[in-house]
C-alpha positions in Angstrom: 26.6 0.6 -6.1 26.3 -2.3 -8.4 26.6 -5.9 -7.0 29.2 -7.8 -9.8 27.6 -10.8 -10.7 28.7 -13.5 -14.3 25.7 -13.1 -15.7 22.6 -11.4 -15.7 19.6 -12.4 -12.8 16.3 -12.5 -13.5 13.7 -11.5 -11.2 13.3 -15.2 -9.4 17.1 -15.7 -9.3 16.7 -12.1 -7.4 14.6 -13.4 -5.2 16.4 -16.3 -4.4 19.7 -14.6 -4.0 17.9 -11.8 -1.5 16.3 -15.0 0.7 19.8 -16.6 0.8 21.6 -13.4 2.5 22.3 -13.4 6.4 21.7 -10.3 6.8 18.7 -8.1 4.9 20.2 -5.5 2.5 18.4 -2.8 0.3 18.9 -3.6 -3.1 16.9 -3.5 -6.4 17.3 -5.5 -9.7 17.7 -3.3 -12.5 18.5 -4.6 -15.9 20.0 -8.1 -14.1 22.2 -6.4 -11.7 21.4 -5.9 -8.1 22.0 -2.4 -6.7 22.4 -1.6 -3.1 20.7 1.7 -2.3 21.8 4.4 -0.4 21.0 4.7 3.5 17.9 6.8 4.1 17.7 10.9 5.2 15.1 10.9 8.7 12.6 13.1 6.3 12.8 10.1 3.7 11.7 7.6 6.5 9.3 9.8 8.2 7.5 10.8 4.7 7.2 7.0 3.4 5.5 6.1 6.6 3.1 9.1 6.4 2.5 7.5 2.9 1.4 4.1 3.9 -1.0 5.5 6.7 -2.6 7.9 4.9 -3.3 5.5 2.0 -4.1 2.9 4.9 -7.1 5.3 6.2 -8.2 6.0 2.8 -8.8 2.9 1.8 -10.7 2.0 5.5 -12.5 5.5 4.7 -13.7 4.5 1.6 -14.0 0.6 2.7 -12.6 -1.0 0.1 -11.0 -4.7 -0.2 -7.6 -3.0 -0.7 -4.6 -2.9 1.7 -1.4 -0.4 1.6 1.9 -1.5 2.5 5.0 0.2 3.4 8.8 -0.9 1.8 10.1 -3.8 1.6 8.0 -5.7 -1.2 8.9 -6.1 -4.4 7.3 -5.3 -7.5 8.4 -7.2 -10.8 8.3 -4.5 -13.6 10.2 -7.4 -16.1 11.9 -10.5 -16.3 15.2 -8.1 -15.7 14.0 -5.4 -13.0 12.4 -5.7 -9.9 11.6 -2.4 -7.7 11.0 -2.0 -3.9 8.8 1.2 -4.0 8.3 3.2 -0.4 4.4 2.5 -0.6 2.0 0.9 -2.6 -1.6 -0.1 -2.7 -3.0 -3.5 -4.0 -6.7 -4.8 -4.4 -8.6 -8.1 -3.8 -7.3 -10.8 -1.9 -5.0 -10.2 0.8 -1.4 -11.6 0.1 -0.3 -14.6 1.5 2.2 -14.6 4.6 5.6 -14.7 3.3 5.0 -13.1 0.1 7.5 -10.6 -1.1 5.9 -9.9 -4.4 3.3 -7.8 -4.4 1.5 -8.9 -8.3 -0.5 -6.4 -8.9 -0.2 -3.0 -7.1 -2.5 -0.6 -8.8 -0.6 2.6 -6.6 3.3 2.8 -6.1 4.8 5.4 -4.2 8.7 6.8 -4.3 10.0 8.7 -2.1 12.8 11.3 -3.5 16.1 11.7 -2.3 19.1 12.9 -3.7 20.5 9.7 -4.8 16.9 8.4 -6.4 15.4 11.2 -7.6 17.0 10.7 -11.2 16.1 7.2 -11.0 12.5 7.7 -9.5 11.4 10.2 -11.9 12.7 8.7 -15.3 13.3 4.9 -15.4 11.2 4.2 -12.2 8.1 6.0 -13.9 8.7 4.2 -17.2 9.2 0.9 -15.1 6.1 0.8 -12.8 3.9 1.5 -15.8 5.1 -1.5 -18.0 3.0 -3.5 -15.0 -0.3 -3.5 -16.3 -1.8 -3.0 -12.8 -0.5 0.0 -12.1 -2.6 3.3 -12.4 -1.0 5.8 -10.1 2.7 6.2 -9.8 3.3 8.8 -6.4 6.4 10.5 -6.4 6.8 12.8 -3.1 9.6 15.1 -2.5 10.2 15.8 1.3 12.2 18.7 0.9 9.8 20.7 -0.9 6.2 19.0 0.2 5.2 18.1 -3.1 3.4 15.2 -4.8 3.5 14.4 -8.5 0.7 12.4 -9.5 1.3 10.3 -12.4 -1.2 8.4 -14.1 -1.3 5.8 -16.7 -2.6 7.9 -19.6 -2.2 11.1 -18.5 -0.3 14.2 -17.8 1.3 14.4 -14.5 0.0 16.9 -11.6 1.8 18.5 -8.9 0.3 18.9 -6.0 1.3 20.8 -2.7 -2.0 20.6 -0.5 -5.7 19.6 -1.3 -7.5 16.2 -2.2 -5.7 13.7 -4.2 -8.6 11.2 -5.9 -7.1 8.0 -6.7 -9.8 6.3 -9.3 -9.7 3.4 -9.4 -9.7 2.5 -7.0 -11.9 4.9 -5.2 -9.6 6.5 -2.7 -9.2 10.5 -1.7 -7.3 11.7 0.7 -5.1 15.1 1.5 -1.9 15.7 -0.3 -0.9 17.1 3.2 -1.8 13.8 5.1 1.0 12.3 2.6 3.9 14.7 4.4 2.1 14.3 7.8 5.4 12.8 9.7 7.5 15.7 8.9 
């Protein structure tokens, strides 16, 4: 569902429009509207967090200066668009308390579900590569236990079970650990 709004928001009006509300709602900016999305399925919710933790011990596995987080930041893909992905890893210095932008994620995860699953695996994977950071795009479907792995540059991979290297920057982990919750 589509927010009606006069005009079209950039990303900062966004922002300050989401900070404004009462009470926290799940949208996204796409194109200068905001969209409410759908409630969540418990697989959808179980697999995101399975995401986060097993890119979480990856990255204290390989012990690197990179963190994971779970939903809730945004990432700006344009002046227009802003996405909240279900995962994503970022490098260097930790982000500041408060933040809800995440600048430069170099991994974004989407989890599908029937309402996204259009949206995550056309204009959601031409979005999150128009961010120059961003070298792995995750897109994991709960129902069937399977990872694509797109990166920038290359053809995409499906995976069902077996290491995933993420290079840069220098993670590997088990496409299984990704569906662990479920």
């Amino acid at each position: 569902m589509t927010i009606p709004l006069r005009r079209p928001l950039t990303v900062a009006d966004y922002l300050s429009w989401a900070h404004a509300q009462s009470e926290r709602q799940r949208t996204e900016l796409i194109n200068g509207q905001v969209v409410a999305m759908a409630p969540e399925r418990v697989e959808h919710g179980e697999v995101k967090l399975a995401a986060a933790i097993a890119l979480r011990t990856a990255i204290a596995k390989a012990g690197l200066s990179c963190h994971a987080l779970g939903d809730g930041m945004t990432i700006r893909v344009d002046e227009h668009t802003a996405y909240e992905p279900d995962a994503l890893v970022y490098c260097g210095t930790k982000l500041a308390r408060g933040s809800t932008v995440v600048p430069e994620p170099i991994i974004v995860v989407e989890v599908l579900s029937p309402a996204t699953a259009h949206t995550d695996t056309s204009a959601k994977l031409i979005g999150y590569f128009k961010v120059p950071s961003v070298v792995h795009y995750l897109v994991l479907d709960p129902d069937s236990r399977t990872a694509t792995h797109h990166t920038r540059g290359g053809a995409p991979a499906m995976l069902t079970r077996g290491p995933l290297r993420l290079e840069p920057p220098g993670l590997e982990l088990q496409v299984e650990d990704l569906f662990a919750a479920t």
